[in-house]
Each structure stands twice: as C-alpha cells, then as structure tokens.
C-alpha positions as CSV (number, residue, x, y, z in Angstrom):
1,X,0.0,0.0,0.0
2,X,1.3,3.6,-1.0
3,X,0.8,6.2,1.1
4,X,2.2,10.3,1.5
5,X,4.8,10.3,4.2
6,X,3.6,11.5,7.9
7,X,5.5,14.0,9.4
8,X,7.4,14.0,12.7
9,X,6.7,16.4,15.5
10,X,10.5,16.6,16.8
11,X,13.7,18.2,15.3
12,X,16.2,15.6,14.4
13,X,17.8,14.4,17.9
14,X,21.5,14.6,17.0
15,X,22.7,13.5,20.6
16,X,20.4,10.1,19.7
17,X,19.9,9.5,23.6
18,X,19.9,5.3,24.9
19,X,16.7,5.4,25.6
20,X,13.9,7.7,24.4
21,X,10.0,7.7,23.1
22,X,9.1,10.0,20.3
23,X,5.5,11.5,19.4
24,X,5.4,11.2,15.7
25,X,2.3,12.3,13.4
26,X,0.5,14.7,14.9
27,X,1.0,17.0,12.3
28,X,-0.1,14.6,9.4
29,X,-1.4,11.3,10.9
30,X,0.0,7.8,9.4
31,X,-2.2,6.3,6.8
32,X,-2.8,2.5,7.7
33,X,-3.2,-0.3,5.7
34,X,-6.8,-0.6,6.7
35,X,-7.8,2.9,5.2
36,X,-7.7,4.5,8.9
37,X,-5.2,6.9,9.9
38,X,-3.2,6.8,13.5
39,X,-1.6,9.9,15.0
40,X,-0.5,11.4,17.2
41,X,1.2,8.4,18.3
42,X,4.2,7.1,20.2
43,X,7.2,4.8,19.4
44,X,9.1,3.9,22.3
45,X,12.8,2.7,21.9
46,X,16.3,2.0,23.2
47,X,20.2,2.6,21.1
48,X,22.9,1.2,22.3
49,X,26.3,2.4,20.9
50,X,27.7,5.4,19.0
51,X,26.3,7.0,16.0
52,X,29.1,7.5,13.9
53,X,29.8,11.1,12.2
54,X,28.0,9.8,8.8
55,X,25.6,8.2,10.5
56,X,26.3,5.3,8.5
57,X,26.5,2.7,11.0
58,X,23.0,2.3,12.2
59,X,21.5,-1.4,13.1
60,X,17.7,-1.6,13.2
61,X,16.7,-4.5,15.5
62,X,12.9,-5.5,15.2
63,X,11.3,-7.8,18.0
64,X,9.4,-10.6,17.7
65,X,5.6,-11.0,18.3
66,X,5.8,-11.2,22.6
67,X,9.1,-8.9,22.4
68,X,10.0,-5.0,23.1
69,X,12.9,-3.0,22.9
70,X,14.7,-3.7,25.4
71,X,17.6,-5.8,23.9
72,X,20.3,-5.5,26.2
73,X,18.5,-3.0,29.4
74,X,16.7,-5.1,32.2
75,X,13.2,-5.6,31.9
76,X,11.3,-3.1,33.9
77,X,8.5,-5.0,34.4
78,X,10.4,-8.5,35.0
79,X,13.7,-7.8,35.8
80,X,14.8,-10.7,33.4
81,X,18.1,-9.4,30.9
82,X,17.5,-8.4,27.8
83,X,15.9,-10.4,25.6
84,X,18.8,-10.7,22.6
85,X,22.1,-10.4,25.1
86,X,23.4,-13.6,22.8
87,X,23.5,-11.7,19.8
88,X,23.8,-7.5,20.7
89,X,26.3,-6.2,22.6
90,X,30.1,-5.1,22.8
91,X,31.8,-8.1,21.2
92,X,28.4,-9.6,20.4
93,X,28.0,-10.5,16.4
94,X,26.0,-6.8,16.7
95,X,29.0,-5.2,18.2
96,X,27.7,-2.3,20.0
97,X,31.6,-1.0,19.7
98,X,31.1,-0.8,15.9
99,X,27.1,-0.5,15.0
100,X,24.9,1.8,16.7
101,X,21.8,-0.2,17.5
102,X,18.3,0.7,17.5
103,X,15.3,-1.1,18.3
104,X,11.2,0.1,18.9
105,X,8.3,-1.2,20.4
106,X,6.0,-1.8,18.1
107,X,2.9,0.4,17.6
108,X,0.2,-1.9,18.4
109,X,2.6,-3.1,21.6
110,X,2.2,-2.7,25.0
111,X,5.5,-1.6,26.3
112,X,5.5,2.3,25.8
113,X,4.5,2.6,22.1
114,X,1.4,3.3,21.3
115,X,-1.3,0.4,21.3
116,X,-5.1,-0.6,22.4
117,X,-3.7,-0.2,25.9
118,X,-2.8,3.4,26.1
119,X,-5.3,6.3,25.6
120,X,-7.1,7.4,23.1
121,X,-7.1,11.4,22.7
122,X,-10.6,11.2,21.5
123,X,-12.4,9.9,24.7
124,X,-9.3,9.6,27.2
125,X,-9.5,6.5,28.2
126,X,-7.7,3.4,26.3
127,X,-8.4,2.2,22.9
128,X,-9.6,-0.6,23.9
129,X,-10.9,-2.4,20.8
130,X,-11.1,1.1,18.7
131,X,-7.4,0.9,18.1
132,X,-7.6,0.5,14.3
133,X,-6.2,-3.0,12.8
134,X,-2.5,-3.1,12.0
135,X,-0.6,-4.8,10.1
136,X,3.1,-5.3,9.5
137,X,3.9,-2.4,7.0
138,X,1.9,-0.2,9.2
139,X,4.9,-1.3,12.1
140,X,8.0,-0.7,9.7
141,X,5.9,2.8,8.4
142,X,6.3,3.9,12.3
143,X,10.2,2.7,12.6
144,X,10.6,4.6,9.4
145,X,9.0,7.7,10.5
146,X,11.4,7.2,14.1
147,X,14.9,6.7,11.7
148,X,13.8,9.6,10.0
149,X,14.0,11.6,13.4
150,X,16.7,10.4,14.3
151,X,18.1,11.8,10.9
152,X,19.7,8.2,9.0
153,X,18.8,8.0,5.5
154,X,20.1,4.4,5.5
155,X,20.5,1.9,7.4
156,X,23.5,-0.1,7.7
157,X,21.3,-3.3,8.3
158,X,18.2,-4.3,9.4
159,X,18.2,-7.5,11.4
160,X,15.4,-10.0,13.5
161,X,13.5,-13.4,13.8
162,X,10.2,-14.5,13.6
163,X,7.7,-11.5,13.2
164,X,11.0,-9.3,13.5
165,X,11.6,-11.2,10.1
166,X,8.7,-10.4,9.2
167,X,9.7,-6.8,9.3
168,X,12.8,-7.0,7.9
169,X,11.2,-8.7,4.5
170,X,8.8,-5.5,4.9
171,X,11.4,-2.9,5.5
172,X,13.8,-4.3,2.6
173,X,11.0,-4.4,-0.2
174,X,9.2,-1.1,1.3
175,X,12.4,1.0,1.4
176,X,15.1,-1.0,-0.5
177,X,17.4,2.5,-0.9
178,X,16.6,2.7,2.9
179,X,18.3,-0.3,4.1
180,X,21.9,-1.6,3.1
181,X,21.6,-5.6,4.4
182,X,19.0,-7.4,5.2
183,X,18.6,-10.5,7.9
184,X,15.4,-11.8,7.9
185,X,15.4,-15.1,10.7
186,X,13.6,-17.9,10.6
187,X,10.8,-16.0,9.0
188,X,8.2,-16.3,6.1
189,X,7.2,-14.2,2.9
190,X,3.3,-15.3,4.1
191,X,1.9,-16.5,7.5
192,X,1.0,-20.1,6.8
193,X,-2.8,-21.5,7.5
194,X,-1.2,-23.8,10.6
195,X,0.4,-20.7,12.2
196,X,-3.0,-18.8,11.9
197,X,-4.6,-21.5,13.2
198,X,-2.5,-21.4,16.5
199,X,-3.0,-17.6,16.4
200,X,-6.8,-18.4,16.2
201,X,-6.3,-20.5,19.6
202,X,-4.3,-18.3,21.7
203,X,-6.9,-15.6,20.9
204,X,-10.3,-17.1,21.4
205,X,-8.7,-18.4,24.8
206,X,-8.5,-14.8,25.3
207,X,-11.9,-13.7,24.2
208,X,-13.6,-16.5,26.0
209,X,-12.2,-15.2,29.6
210,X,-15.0,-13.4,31.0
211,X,-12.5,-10.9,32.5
212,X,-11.6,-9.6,28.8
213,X,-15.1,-8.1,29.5
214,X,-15.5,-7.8,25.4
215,X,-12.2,-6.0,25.3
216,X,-13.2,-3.2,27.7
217,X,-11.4,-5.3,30.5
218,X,-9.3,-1.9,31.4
219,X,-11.8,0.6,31.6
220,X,-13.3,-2.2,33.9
221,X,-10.5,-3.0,36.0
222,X,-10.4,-6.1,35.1
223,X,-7.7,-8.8,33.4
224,X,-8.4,-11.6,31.2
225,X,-5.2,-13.0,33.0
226,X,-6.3,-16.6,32.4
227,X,-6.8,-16.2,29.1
228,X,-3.8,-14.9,28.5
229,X,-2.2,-17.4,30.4
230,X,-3.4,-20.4,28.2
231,X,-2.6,-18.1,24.9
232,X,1.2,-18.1,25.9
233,X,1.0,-21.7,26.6
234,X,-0.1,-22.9,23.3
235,X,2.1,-20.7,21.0
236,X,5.0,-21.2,23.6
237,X,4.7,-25.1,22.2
238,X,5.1,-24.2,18.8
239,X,8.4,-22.0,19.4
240,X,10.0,-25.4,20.9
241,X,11.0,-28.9,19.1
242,X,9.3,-32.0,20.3
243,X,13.2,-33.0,20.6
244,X,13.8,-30.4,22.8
245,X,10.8,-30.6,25.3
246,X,11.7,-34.1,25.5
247,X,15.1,-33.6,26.6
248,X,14.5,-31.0,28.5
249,X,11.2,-32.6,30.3
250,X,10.7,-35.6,29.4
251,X,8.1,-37.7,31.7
252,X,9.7,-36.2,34.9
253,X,7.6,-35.6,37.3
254,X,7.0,-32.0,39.3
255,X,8.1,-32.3,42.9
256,X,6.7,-35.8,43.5
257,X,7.8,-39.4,43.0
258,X,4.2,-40.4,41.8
259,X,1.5,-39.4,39.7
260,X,-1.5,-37.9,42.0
261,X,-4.2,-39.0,39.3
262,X,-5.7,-35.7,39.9
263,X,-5.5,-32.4,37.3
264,X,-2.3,-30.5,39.8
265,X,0.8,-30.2,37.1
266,X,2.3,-33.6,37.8
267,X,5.1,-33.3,34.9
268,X,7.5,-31.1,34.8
269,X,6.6,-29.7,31.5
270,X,3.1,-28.9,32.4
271,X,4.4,-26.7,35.3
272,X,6.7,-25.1,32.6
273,X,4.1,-24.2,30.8
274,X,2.3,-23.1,33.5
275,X,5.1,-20.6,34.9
276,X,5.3,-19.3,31.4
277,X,2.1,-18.6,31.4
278,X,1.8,-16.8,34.7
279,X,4.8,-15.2,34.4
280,X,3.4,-13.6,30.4
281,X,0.5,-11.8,32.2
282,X,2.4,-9.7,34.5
283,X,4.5,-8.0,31.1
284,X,2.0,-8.0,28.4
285,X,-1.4,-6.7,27.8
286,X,-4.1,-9.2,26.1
287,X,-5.4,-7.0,23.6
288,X,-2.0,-6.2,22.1
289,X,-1.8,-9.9,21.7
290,X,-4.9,-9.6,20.0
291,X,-3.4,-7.4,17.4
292,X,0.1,-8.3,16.7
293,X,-0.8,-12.0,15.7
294,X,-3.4,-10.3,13.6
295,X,-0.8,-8.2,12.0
296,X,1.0,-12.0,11.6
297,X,-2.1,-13.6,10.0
298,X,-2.3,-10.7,7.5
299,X,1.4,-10.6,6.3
300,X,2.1,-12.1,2.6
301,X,4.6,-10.1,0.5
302,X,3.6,-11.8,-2.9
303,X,-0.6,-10.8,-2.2
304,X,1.0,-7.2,-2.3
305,X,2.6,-7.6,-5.5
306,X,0.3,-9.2,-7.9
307,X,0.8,-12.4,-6.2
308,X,4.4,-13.2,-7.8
309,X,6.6,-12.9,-4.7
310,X,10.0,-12.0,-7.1
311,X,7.9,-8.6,-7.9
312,X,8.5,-7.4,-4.1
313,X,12.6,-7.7,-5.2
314,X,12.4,-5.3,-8.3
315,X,11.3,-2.5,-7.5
316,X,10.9,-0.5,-10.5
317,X,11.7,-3.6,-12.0
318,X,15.2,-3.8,-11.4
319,X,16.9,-6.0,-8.6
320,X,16.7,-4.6,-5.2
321,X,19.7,-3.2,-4.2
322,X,19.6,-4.7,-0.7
323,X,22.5,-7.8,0.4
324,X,20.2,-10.1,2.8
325,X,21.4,-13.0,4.7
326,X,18.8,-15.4,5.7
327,X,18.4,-18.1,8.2
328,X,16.6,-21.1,9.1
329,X,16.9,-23.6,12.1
330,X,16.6,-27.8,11.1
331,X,14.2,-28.3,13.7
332,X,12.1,-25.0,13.4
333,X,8.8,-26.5,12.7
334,X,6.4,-22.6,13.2
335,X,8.5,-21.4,10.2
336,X,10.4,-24.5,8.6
337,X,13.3,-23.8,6.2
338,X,11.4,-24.6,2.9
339,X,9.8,-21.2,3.3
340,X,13.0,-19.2,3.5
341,X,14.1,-20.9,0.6
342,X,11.2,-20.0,-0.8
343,X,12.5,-16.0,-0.1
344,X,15.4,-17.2,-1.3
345,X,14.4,-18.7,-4.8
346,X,12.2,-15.4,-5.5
347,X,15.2,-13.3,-4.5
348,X,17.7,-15.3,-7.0
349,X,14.7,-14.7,-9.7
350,X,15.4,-11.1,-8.8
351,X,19.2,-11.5,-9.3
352,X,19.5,-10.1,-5.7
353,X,22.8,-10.5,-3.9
354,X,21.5,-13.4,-1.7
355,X,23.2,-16.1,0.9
356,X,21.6,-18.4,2.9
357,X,22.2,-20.9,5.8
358,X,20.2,-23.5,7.4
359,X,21.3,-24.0,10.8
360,X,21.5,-27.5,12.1
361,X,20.2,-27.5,15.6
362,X,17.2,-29.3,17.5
363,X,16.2,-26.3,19.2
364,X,13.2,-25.5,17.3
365,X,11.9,-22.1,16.5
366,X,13.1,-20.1,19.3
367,X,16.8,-21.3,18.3
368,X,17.6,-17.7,17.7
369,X,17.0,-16.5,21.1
370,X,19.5,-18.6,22.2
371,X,23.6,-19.7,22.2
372,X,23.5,-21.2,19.2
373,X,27.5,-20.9,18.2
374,X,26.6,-21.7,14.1
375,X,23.8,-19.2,13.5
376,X,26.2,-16.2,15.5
377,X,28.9,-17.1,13.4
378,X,27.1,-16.7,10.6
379,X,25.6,-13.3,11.1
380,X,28.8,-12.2,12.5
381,X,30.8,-12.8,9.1
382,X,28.0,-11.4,6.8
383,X,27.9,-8.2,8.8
384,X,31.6,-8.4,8.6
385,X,31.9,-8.4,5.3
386,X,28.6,-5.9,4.2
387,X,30.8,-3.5,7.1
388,X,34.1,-3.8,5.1
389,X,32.3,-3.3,1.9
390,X,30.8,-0.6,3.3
391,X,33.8,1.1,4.5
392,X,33.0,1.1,8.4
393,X,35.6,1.3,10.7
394,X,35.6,-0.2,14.2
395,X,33.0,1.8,16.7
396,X,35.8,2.5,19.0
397,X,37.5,5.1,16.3
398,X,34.4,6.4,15.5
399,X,33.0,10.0,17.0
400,X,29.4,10.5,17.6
401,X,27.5,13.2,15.0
C-alpha cells in the first residue's frame, strides 16, 4: 500500500539519547493499511552504541511477536536481561563498539508505544478495541518515521526473527534504498494457515475469559489473565522442538515421586508451561496480543505484488539493491526452512545478492533466542563483510554526529 509520508513532531535528535519515546504524526497522521489513519502516536525505543559522524552505521533491531525494545537494558516489568544479550552487545556478532543499535516497540505493543492499551485522545481512556487493525507495514511505516528523526537516510542493516523477520522482509521491499543488508530469521514471505490456526487459539482463549469483558477489561478494572495465560501456553509449544521438550522434560515428574491421578501439574513440562504462562501476564497486555498476531495472520509479501513474490525484489523492475542474509533452524517446525528458501528462490529470480544458511540445531523455533555458536557465526561474518564493503571502521574510532 502507497501512502504520502507523515510527518514528525520533533527536530532531528543529534545526541540520539539510549533510551527515548518519540510522538510522531500529529501533524499529518499515518495512513494504515486498513484505510484509517493513526496519530498522534508514540514509538518507544532503546540505542545502544555510537552513532558515527555519517551516521552510517545504524542497526535496526525488530522484536518478535511477545518482544519489546529492550535488547540488552533489564526488563522493567520483570527484571529478566534483555531479551537478545546472545546476539547485541560489545563483542556480540552486533558489536555495539562498531554499529549503533536501534530497536522500537511496536505500535500496536504494550511496552510504551502506542497500542489498544494506552489512551485514546478522542475519549481519554484506552483504545480498547477502537485501536484500528494493523498490520506489519503499518509497524515498519512507524520505525521509518522514528529513523527519520533520528536523521539516518540508511541503514547499515536491518536484522530480527520471527515476526521481527517479518519486518525486515517488509522494511527491505518497502524502502530497499533505505536499508543496506538485510537479515530476515527464521521467518516467512506469508503467514501459513497452521500458524494462523494457533493464532486463532491463543486468541479465542482470550476472548472466551470473561474478564476480557469484550475487550473493555481496562476501563473495567479487570484482566483476562487466564486467558492470557493459556494463549502463551499454546504458541510457547510451537516456538519449541518435540526433541527439545523431550530432553528438557521428558516424563519427569514435578516435585513428587508419583503421579497424583488428579489435574495438579504432575510433569514437569506442564508446570513449565504453566510458569510461562503466569509469568506472560504480569508484562503483556491481552489486547496487544490480539493485534500483533493479527498483523501476523495478514502478512504475505507476494498478495501485495500481484501475487508473484519476485515482484517485491524489483522495485521499478530492477533487482533490489539490498544484500540479505537469511536463516533457518533444522528443527524450526512454526516457520520451517522450505519457506525461507522460498525467499530465497524469488530473490535469486530477482538476481538479488543473496546467501543463505540453514542452521542444524534441534532447538526449534526459538533457536535464535539462544547460544547457538553456528547461527552467531554466521551473522557475524556477513555483517563483517557488508561492514568492510561498506567502509565502516571499528565503533571505538568512531565520533558521535
């Protein structure tokens, strides 16, 4: 979907502070996907690093679907590290001592950018269900409008997994002169009809808590924390391998040398499930869930270019001028490897500068979350070598704009 560009509110920040939320499009609200228009709103993000003189140096992380932007910082809300310490940092295959690094709630989140939990100017009280529908693009069109503030006409690469993928497929075909490299992990062009289905689960377990109170639950005073609860559950399966759980888990029982032939969490990897559930609810607001897997369901690249997924990689017909790097995990079974070679084959079609690597591990899905010595390698050498191609010098030499 085309749309005119939305203004920002704010001067161009050239001190870039670590941590910071910005009100963007009050003077011309975003156009969305759905034919509504959001603004004023509010993006909400963390940098870590130094900007370098030419600003050339800039690394967009984007989080995945239960993610935020705090990377490296301490949770506020949990007090659990950040949530990609394995792959950002000083050292870290993101070296924060060479890239300055950048990542944004997403609007639509609940974690200080703008979403059904915060308030809406028209009534003042929370959006509730009257936030409008969302959808990836509408996401990258907001981290556009922030890089934009924070005055970097491109970025040095855009990197993240799962729906963070997602985005990075959206940002590269969106604004290809925008973004240098690409690394979209263990993501998908299209959310599949099984991953839907899931999506469809975790969010009628939501609906049918009587505490969402038909999504009013806040101006209530209520929470559909059970709900919730059994949402995370189910889509915390599918980020696992059945290899995995089993080695992990197992039969072992929780606490007890027998079963108790009653409904308490006798295994171990119901109580697992249980605590992850419990401790979901305390960070993230149900409606948000609501709307970022709907964002999910509605993502398909090729739909928005006549239904031939090689169009998204010429813009103006000619091959996108964007180096991506792309990743799959063996045992990923929410977004197996045969659909980033299908990214793949449409970006050869494009004659786009294109490697890939399937990572052998039996971690499953959330694989990139985690210390998987293979996959850092690789995303250390290809930013490596777009860096040296680039011309970027080593952070420590470099003085802040």
């Amino acid at each position: 979907m085309s749309a005119s560009k939305p203004s920002v509110t704010a001067p161009i920040d050239t001190a870039v502070l670590p941590g910071s939320r910005v009100r963007l499009g009050a003077d011309r609200p975003m156009p969305l996907d759905s034919g509504l228009d959001l603004g004023p709103f509010t993006v909400a993000y963390q940098t870590y690093g130094t900007l370098n003189a030419d600003r050339s140096n800039a690394v967009l992380v984007c989080h995945a679907l239960t993610g935020d932007h705090y990377v490296l910082d301490r949770h506020p809300v949990t007090g659990k590290p950040g949530w990609w310490e394995q792959m950002v940092g000083p050292g870290r295959p993101v070296d924060t001592e060479r890239y300055f690094v950048i990542c944004s709630n997403v609007i639509g989140g609940c974690m200080g950018s703008t979403g059904p939990a915060e308030t809406d100017p028209a009534t003042g009280k929370p959006y509730g269900l009257n936030f409008p529908v969302i959808t990836i693009a509408d996401m990258v069109r907001a981290q556009k409008l922030l890089i934009d503030h924070l005055g970097i006409e491109q970025l040095f690469a855009v990197i993240g997994g799962s729906m963070g993928g997602m985005q990075v497929l959206q940002w590269a075909v969106s604004y290809p002169e925008a973004v240098y490299a690409a690394l979209p992990i263990a993501t998908a062009s299209i959310h599949s009809a099984q991953n839907i289905a899931f999506h469809e689960v975790g969010r009628q377990a939501i609906m049918a808590d009587p505490e969402w109170a038909g999504g009013d639950y806040l101006n209530q005073g209520r929470r559909p924390q059970r709900g919730l609860a059994v949402a995370r559950m189910a889509a915390h399966i599918t980020y696992l391998s059945e290899t995995a759980l089993h080695r992990k888990f197992g039969r072992n029982l929780q606490d007890r040398t027998a079963v108790t032939y009653g409904f308490d969490a006798d295994f171990q990897v119901e109580s697992y499930l249980r605590h992850q559930g419990i401790s979901f609810v305390e960070r993230f607001d149900a409606n948000s869930y609501l709307y970022i897997t709907r964002a999910m369901d509605y993502f398909d690249l090729a739909a928005d270019h006549g239904g031939a997924l090689v169009n998204a990689f010429l813009p103006n017909g000619k091959p996108t001028p964007v180096r991506f790097c792309l990743v799959s995990f063996s045992s990923d079974w929410l977004f197996p490897t045969r659909e980033s070679r299908a990214v793949v084959h449409a970006l050869n079609a494009a004659a786009a500068n294109v490697s890939f690597v399937e990572v052998e591990t039996d971690k499953g899905h959330d694989a990139f979350l985690l210390d998987e010595p293979e996959f850092h390698q690789v995303i250390r050498g290809f930013l490596e070598g777009c860096a040296e191609h680039r011309g970027l010098t080593a952070r420590r030499h470099a003085r802040t704009a």
